[in-house]
C-alpha positions as CSV (number, residue, x, y, z in Angstrom):
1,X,0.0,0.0,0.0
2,X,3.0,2.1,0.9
3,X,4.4,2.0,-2.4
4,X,1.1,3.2,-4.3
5,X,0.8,6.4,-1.9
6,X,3.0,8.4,-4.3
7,X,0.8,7.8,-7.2
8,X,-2.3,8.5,-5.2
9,X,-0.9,12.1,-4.2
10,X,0.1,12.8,-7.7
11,X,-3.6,11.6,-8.9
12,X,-5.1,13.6,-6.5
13,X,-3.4,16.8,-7.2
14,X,-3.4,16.3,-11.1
15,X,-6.9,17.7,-12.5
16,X,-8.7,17.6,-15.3
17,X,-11.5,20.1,-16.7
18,X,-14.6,18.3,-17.3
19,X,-17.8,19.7,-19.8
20,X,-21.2,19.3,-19.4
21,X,-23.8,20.2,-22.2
22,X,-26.1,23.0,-21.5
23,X,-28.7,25.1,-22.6
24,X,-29.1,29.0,-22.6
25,X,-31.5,31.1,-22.2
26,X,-32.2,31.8,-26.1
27,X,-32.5,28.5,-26.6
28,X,-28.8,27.5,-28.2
29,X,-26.9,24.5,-26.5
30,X,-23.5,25.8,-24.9
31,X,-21.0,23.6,-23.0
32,X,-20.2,24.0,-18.8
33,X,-16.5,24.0,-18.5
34,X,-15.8,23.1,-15.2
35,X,-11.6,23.8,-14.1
36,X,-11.8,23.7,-10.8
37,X,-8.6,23.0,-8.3
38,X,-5.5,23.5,-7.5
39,X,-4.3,21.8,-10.2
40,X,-5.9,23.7,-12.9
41,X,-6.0,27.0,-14.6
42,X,-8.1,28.9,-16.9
43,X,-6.2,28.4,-19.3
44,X,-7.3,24.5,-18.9
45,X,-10.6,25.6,-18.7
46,X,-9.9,27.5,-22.6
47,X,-8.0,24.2,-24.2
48,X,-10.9,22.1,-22.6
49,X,-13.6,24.3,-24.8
50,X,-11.2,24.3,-28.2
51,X,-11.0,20.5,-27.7
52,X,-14.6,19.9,-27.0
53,X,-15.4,22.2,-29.6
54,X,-13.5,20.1,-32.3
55,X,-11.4,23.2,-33.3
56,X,-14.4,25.0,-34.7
57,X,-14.0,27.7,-32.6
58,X,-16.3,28.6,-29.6
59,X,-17.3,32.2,-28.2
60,X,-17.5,32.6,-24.3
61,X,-21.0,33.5,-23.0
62,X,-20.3,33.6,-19.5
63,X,-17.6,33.3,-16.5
64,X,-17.6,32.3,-13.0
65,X,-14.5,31.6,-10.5
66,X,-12.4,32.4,-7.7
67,X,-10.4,35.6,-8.5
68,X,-6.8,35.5,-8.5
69,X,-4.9,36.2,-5.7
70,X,-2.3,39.1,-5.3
71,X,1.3,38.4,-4.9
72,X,1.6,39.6,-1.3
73,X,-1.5,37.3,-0.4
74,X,0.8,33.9,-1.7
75,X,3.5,31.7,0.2
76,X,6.6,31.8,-1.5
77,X,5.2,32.6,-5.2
78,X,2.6,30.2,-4.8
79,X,-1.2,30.4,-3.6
80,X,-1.0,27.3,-1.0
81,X,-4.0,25.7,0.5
82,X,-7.3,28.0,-1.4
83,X,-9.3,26.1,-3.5
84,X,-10.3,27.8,-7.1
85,X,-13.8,27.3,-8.0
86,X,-13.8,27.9,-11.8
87,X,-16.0,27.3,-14.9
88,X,-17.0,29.2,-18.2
89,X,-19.5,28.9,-20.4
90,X,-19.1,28.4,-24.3
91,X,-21.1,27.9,-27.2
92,X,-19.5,26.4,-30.2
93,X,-19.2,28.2,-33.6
């Protein structure tokens, strides 16, 4: 068990941004982009929508997520121990 706790950590820690289909007000069917973690980004949130978009293209209709936080607030260069609640919504062009 001992030797599988290493790979457990690094599972846990790595993320992965996950899409769900959706369905806006005006009636056109968008895609949820949930990137939430530590692990992730925006930016994982953006190459989740061009992948799931099939390099079409996609337009962002809205936003929602943990701001960034300000140098001063991090430990040693890194923001240590706040979890980012992040997801965007996109609708395919």
């Amino acid at each position: 068990m001992t030797k599988f706790l290493p790979l457990f950590a690094i599972l846990a820690l790595s993320g992965c941004a996950t899409s769900e289909k959706t369905y806006l007000d005006n009636g056109q069917t968008g895609l949820t982009i949930d990137c939430s973690g530590e692990a992730n980004s925006w930016a994982a949130c953006y190459e989740k929508a061009d992948a799931s978009c099939a390099g079409t293209g996609y337009r962002i209709v809205g936003t929602d997520g943990t701001p960034s936080s300000k140098e001063s607030d991090k430990t040693l260069g890194v923001d240590v121990g706040n979890y980012k609640n992040r997801s965007v919504v996109v609708v395919c062009k």
